[in-house]
C-alpha positions as CSV (number, residue, x, y, z in Angstrom):
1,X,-17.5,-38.0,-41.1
2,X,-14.5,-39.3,-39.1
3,X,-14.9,-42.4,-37.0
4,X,-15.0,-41.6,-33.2
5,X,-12.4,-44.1,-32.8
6,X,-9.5,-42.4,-35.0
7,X,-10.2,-39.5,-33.3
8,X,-9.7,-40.4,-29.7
9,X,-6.7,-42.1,-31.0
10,X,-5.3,-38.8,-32.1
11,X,-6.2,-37.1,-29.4
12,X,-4.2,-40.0,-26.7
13,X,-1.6,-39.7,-29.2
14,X,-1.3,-35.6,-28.5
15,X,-1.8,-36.5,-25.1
16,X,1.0,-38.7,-25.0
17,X,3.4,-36.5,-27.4
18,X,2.7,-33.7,-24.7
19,X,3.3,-34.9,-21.9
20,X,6.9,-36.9,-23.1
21,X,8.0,-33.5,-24.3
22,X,6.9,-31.6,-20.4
23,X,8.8,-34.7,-19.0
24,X,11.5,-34.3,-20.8
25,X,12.0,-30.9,-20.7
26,X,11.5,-30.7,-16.7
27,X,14.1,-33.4,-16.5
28,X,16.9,-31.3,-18.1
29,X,15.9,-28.5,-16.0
30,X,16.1,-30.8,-13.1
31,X,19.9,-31.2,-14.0
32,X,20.8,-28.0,-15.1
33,X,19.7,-26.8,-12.0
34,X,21.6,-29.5,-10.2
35,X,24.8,-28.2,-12.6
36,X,24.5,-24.9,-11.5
37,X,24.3,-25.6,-7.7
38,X,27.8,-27.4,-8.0
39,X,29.1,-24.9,-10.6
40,X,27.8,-21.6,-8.6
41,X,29.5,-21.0,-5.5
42,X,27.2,-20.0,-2.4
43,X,27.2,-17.0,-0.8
44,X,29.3,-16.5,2.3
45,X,27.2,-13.8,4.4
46,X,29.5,-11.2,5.2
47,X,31.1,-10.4,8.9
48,X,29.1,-7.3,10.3
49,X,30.8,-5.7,12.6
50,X,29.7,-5.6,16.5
51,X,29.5,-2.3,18.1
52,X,31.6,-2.1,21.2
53,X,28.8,0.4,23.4
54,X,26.0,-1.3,24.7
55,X,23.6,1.5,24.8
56,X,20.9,1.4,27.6
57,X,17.1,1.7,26.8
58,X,14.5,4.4,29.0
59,X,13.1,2.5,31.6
60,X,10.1,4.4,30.5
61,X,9.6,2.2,27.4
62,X,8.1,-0.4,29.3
63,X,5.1,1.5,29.7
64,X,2.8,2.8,27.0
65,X,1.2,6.2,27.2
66,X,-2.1,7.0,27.8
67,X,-2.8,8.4,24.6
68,X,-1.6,5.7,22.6
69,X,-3.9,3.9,25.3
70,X,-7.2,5.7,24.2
71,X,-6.1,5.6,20.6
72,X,-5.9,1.8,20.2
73,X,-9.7,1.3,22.4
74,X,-11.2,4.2,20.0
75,X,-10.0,1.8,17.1
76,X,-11.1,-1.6,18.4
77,X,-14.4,0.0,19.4
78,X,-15.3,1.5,16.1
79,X,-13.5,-2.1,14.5
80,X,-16.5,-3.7,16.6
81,X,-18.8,-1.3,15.6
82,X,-18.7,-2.1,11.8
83,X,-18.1,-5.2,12.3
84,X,-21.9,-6.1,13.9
85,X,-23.5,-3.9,11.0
């Protein structure tokens, strides 16, 4: 049988072999990213143009209808009622 020694020695060497070749790969991505930000222009966003009306709103928006009133209690209500079950 193998001594308990070698073995944890492999495995720190894996260990160590792993994580060089994570750090090494994340550093090169790290500057290729880096590369491409300087390479890669950014986007300008684009002029939209303004619309000359100004359109006016109801002045019954401010208020909300009864129905929509009733419908939003009948939901909180029945949201209550599962809720204590």
């Amino acid at each position: 049988m193998t001594n308990i020694g070698s073995l944890l020695g492999d495995a720190a060497a894996l260990m160590v072999t792993g994580m060089a070749v994570v750090f090494v790969f994340l550093t090169i991505l790290v500057y290729l990213v880096r590369l491409m930000s300087k390479l890669v222009p950014a986007e300008a966003p684009q002029n939209i143009p303004v619309p000359t009306t100004i359109k006016s709103k109801p002045a019954s928006s401010s208020q909300v209808s009864p129905q929509v009133v009733a419908a939003i209690s009948a939901a909180v209500h029945q949201h209550r009622k599962a809720a204590i079950k």
